[in-house]
C-alpha positions in Angstrom: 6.3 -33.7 28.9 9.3 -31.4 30.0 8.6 -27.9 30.6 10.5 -25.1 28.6 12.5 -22.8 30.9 12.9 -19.8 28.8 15.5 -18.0 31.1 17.7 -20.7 30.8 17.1 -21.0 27.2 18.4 -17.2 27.3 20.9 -18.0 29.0 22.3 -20.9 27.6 21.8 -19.5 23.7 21.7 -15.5 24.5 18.8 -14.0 22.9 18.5 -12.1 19.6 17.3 -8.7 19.4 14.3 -8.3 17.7 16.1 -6.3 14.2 13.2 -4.0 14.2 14.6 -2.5 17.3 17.5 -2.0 16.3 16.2 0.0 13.4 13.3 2.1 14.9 14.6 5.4 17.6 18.1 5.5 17.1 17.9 8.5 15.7 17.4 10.5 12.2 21.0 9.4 10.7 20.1 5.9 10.9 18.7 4.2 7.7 15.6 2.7 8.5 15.7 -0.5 6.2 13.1 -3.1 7.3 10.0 -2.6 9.0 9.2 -5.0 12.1 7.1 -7.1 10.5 5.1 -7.6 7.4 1.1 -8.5 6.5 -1.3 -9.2 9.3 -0.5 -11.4 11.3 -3.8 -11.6 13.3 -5.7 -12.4 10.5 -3.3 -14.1 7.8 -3.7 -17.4 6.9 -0.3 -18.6 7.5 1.7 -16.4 10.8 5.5 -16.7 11.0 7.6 -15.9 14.1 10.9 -15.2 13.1 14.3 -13.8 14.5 15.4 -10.8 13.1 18.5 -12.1 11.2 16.0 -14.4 9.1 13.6 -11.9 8.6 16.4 -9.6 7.4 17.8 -12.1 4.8 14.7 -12.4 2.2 11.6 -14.0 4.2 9.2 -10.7 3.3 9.9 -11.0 0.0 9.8 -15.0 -0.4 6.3 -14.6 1.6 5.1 -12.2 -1.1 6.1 -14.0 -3.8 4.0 -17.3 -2.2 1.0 -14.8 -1.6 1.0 -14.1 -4.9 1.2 -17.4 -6.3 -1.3 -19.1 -3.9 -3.7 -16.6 -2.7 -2.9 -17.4 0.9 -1.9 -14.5 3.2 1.5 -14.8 5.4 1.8 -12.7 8.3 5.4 -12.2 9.8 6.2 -11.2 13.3 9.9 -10.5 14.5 11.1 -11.5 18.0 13.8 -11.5 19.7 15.4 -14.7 21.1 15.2 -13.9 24.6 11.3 -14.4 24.1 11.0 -16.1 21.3 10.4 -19.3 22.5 7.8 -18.1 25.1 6.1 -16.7 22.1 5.8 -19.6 20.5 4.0 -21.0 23.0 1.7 -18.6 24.3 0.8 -16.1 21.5 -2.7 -15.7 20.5 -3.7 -16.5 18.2 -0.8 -18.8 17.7 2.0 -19.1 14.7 1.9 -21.6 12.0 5.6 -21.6 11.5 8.3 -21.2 13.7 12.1 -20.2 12.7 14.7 -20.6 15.5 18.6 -21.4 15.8 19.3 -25.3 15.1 19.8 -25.7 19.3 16.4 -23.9 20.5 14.3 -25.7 17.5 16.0 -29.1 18.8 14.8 -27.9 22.8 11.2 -26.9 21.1 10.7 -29.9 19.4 11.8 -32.3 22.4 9.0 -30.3 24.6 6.4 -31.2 21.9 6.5 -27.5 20.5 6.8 -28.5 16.6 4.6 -30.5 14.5 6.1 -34.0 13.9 8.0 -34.5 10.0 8.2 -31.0 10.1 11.6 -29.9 11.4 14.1 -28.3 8.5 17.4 -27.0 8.2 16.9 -23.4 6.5 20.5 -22.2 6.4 23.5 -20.3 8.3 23.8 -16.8 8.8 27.0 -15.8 9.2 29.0 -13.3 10.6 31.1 -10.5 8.0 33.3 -7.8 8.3 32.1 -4.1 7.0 34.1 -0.7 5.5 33.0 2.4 4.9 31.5 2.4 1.4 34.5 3.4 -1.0 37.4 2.2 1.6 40.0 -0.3 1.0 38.7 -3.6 1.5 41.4 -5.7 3.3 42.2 -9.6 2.5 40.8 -11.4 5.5 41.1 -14.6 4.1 42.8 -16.5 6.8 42.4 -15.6 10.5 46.1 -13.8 10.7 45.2 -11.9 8.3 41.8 -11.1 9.8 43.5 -9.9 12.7 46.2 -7.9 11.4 43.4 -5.7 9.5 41.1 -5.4 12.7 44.4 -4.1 14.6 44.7 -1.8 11.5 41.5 0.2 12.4 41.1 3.4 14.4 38.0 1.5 15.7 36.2 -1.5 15.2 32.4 -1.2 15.9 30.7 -4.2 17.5 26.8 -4.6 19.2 26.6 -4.9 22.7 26.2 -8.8 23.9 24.6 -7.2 27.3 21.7 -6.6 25.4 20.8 -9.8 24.4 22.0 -9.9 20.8 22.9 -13.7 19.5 25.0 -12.1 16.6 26.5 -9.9 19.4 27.6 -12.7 21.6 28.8 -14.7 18.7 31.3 -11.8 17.6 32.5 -11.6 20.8 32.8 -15.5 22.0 34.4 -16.4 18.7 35.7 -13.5 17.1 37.0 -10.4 19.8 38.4 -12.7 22.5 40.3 -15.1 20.3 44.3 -14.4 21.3 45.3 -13.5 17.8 42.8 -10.7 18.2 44.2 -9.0 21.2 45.1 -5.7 21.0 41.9 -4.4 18.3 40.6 -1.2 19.4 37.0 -3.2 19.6 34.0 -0.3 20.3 30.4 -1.4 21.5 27.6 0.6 19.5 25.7 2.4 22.2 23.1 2.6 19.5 21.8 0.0 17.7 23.8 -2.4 15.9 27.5 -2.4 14.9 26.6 -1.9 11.1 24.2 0.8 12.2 27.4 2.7 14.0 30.0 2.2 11.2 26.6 3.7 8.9 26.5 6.8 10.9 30.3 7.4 11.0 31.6 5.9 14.0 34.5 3.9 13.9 36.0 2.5 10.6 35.2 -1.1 10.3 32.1 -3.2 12.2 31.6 -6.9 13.2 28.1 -7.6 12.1 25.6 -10.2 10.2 26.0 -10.1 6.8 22.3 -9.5 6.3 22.4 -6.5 8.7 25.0 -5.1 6.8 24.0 -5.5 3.0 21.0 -3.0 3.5 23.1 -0.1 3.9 25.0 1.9 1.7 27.2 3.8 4.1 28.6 0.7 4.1 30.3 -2.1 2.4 30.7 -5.8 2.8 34.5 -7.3 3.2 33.1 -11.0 3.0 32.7 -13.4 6.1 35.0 -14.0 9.1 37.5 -17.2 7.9 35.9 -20.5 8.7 37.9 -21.7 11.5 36.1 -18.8 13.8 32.7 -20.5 13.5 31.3 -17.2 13.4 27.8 -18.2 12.3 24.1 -18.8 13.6 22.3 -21.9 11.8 19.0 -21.5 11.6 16.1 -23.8 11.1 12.4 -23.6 10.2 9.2 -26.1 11.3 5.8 -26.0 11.6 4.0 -25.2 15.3 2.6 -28.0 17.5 -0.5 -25.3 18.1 -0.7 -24.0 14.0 -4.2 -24.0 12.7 -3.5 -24.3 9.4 -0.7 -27.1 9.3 -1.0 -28.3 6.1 -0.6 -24.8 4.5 2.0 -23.7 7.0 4.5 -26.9 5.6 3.4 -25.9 2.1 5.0 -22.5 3.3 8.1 -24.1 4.5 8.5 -26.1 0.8 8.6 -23.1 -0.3 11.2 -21.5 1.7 13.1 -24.7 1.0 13.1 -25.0 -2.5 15.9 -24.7 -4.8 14.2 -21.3 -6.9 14.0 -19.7 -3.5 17.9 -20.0 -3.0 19.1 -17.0 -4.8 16.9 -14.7 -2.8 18.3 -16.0 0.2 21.8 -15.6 -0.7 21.1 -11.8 -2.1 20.5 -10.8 1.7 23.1 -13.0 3.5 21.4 -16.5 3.9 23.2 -19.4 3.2 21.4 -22.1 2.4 22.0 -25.6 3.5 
């Protein structure tokens, strides 16, 4: 069996910051909005390791609601991409259910890291533009468009890809160094995310996930980047090759999947396959 090289997996798919970072120590201004994870994990029955941007868009509250119809504890952990994997496959005790980006579940489940039958498509996060809560909202339907209103702004707040962020990296690859866009006055947050900036002030518009920026209300949501930017993350969910409770854990899964479970998602910026 072929051995996982996390480092290149970094490389190749730039890691995620765990979100809980991003809202713990940056100061009293900043909204704190999620905590970095939820339930026990230790000692739940089912333990999820998630990427922030999932466990951002709904997964607490889907796991509560499955608690509280079943009885059986879920315990959540976020983690960043850039370990995630390693995680996976060394954490004691070990998680049940796994969420990763389409490319890093396909690498996982090649290696023998995910539970046969169990590999599903969860949905795509993708990436919006944010005002100032109460500021003109401009039409960003098509990309020229898009572009005249980011070369509109004063400042257009972004999170730094050096740290490791996936959504960072996205927003830059496919969004800031597209031609059309040169010339936006494009500012890296030196703390925390891009939303998080553009909710303390700075700047007056931000390139961010849309389920890191519907939690604040300093700020407001455009809608998405047009379509032909592929400014998105699509993520997927499976059961763990070393889960010990594997026949709960895809009961878990069914339930993220189901239909009733879609307008949760949506609320917070998933978009469901």
């Amino acid at each position: 069996m072929r051995r996982i090289h996390v480092s290149a997996l970094a490389i190749a798919l730039v890691a995620c910051w765990p979100f809980a970072s991003e809202v713990r120590g940056k100061g009293q201004n900043v909204p704190v909005v999620f905590a970095p994870t939820t339930g026990e994990y230790a000692t739940a029955d089912i333990r999820v390791i998630t990427p922030g941007v999932v466990f951002a868009s709904g997964l607490p509250d889907i796991a509560a609601a499955f608690t509280k119809e079943t009885g059986k504890k879920v315990g959540i952990v976020v983690v960043g991409m850039g370990t995630i994997v390693e995680e996976m496959t060394k954490k004691t005790p070990p998680p049940d259910v796994i969420v990763l980006p389409f490319q890093l579940m396909t690498t996982l489940s090649l290696d023998g890291g995910v539970a046969p039958g169990t590999f599903n498509p969860l949905g795509r996060t993708r990436m919006g533009l944010a005002v100032r809560a109460g500021a003109p909202k401009p039409d960003i339907s098509t990309v020229e468009k898009f572009a005249a209103a980011l070369k509109s702004a004063k400042a257009v707040m972004r999170s730094n890809p050096a740290g490791g962020s996936m959504v960072a990296r996205v927003i830059e690859q496919n969004v800031i160094k597209r031609p059309e866009l040169a010339g936006t006055n494009s500012l890296v947050s030196t703390s925390g995310e891009g939303g998080q900036a553009l909710a303390r002030g700075e700047g007056d518009m931000a390139l961010q996930a849309i389920c890191e920026i519907l939690p604040y209300k300093e700020i407001e949501l455009v809608g998405p980047l047009p379509r032909e930017l592929a400014a998105w993350i699509d993520m997927s969910t499976a059961v763990s090759a070393r889960s010990t409770n594997p026949d709960a854990s895809l009961a878990f899964i069914r339930y993220l999947t189901r239909p009733e479970a879609t307008p949760i998602w949506k609320a917070k910026g998933l978009e469901r396959f």
